[in-house]
C-alpha positions as CSV (number, residue, x, y, z in Angstrom):
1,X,0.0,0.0,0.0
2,X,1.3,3.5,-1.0
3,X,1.1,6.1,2.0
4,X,2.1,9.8,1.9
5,X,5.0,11.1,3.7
6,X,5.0,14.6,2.9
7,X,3.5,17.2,1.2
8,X,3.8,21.4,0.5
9,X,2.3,23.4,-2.5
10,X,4.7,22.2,-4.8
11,X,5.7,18.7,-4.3
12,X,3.6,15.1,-2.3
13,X,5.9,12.1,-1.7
14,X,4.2,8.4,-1.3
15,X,6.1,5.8,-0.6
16,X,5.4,2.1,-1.5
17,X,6.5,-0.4,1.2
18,X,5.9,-3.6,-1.0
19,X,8.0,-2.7,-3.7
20,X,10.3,0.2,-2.3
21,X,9.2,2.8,-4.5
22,X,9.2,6.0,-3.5
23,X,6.9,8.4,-5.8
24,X,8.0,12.2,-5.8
25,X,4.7,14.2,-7.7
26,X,5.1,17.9,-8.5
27,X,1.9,18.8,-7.7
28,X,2.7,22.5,-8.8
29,X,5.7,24.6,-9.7
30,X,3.9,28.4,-9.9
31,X,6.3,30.4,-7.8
32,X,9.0,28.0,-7.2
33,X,12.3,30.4,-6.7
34,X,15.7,27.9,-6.1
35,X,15.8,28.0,-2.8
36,X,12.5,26.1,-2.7
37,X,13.6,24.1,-5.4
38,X,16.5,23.1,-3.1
39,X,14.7,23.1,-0.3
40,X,12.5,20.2,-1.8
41,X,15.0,18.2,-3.0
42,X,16.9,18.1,0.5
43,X,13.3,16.5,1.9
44,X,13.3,13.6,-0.9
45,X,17.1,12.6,0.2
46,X,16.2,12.4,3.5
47,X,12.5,10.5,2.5
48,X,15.0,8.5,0.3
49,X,17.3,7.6,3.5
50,X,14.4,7.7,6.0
51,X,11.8,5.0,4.1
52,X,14.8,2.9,2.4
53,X,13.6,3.5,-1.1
54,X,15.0,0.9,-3.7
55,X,13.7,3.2,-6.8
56,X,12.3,6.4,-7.4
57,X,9.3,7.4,-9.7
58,X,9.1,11.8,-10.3
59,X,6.2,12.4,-12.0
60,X,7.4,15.7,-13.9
61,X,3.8,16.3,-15.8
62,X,3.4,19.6,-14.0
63,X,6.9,20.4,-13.3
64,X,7.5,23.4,-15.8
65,X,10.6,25.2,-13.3
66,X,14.2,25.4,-15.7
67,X,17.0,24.1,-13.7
68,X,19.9,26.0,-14.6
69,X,23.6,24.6,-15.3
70,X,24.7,25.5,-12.0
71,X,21.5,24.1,-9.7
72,X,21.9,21.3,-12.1
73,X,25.5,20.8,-10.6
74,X,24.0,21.3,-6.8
75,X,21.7,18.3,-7.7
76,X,24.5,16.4,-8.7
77,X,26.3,17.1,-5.4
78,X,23.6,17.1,-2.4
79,X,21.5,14.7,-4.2
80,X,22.3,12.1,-6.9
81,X,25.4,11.9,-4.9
82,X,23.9,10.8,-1.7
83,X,21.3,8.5,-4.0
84,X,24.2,6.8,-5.3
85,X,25.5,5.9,-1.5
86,X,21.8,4.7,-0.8
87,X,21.6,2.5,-3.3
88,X,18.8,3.8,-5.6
89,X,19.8,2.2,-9.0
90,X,16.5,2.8,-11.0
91,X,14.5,6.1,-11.3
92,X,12.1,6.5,-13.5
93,X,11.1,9.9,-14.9
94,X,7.4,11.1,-16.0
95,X,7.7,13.7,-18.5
96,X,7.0,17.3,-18.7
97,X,5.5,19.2,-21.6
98,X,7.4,22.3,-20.7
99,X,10.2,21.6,-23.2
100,X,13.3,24.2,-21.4
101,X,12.2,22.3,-17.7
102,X,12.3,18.9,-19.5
103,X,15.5,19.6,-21.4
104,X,17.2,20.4,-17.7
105,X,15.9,17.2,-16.3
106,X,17.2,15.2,-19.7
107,X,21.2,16.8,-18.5
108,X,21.2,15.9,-15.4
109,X,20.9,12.6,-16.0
110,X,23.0,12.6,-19.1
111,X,25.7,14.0,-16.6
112,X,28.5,10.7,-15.2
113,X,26.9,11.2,-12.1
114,X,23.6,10.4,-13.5
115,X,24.9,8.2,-15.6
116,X,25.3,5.6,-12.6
117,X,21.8,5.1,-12.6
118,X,19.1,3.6,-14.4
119,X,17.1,5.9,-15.5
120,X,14.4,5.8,-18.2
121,X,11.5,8.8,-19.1
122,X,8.1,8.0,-19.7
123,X,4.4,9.6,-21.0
124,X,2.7,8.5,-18.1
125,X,3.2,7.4,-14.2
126,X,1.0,4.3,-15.0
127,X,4.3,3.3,-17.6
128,X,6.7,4.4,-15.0
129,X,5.2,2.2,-12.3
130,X,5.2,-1.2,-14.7
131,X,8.8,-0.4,-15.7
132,X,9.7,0.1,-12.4
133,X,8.3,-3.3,-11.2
């Protein structure tokens, strides 16, 4: 069964206990400045840690905020980093129709760090969830 573990106005985090998934939806980026942006992804490493996910689903359908070179390189270093030492392997990635925010997401993954992972887009979260099983 899939059970929330935190939520604001821009981001809700489930986490399955079965299969280890932990879901990050962005419910609504509309005023997201950077330091909320890196605010939020401080809380998934720690849900990450905390629940002992095994994958990760982000559902980026309404995620529309550009992540620029250099927060791109702050993800890399307080977050993918830490992922790595946790032992996520496989994250799959919904996709956004905001074509500059989905471009960001696309190089940070295409970085080495992200490279390390398994990680694979998708149109919906229903795809994401079957590739993910």
């Amino acid at each position: 069964m899939e059970k929330k573990v935190f939520e604001n106005r821009f981001i809700r985090l489930s986490f399955h206990e079965e299969s280890k998934v932990i879901k990050f939806i962005w419910e609504n980026t509309l005023g997201l400045m950077e330091a909320d942006f890196k605010e939020v992804c401080q809380i998934q490493t720690e849900y990450v840690e905390r629940c002992a996910a095994k994958s990760i689903l982000i559902d980026n359908t309404n995620f529309g905020f550009p992540i620029d070179p250099e927060l791109q390189e702050w993800v890399n270093d307080n977050c993918l980093e830490k992922w790595l030492h946790l032992n996520i392997r496989k994250i799959a990635i919904t996709t956004t129709r905001e074509i500059i925010a989905q471009l960001s997401v696309e190089q940070i993954w295409e970085e080495p760090i992200g490279q390390k992972f398994t990680v694979r887009f998708f149109d919906t979260v229903n795809e994401a969830e079957d590739w993910l099983k």
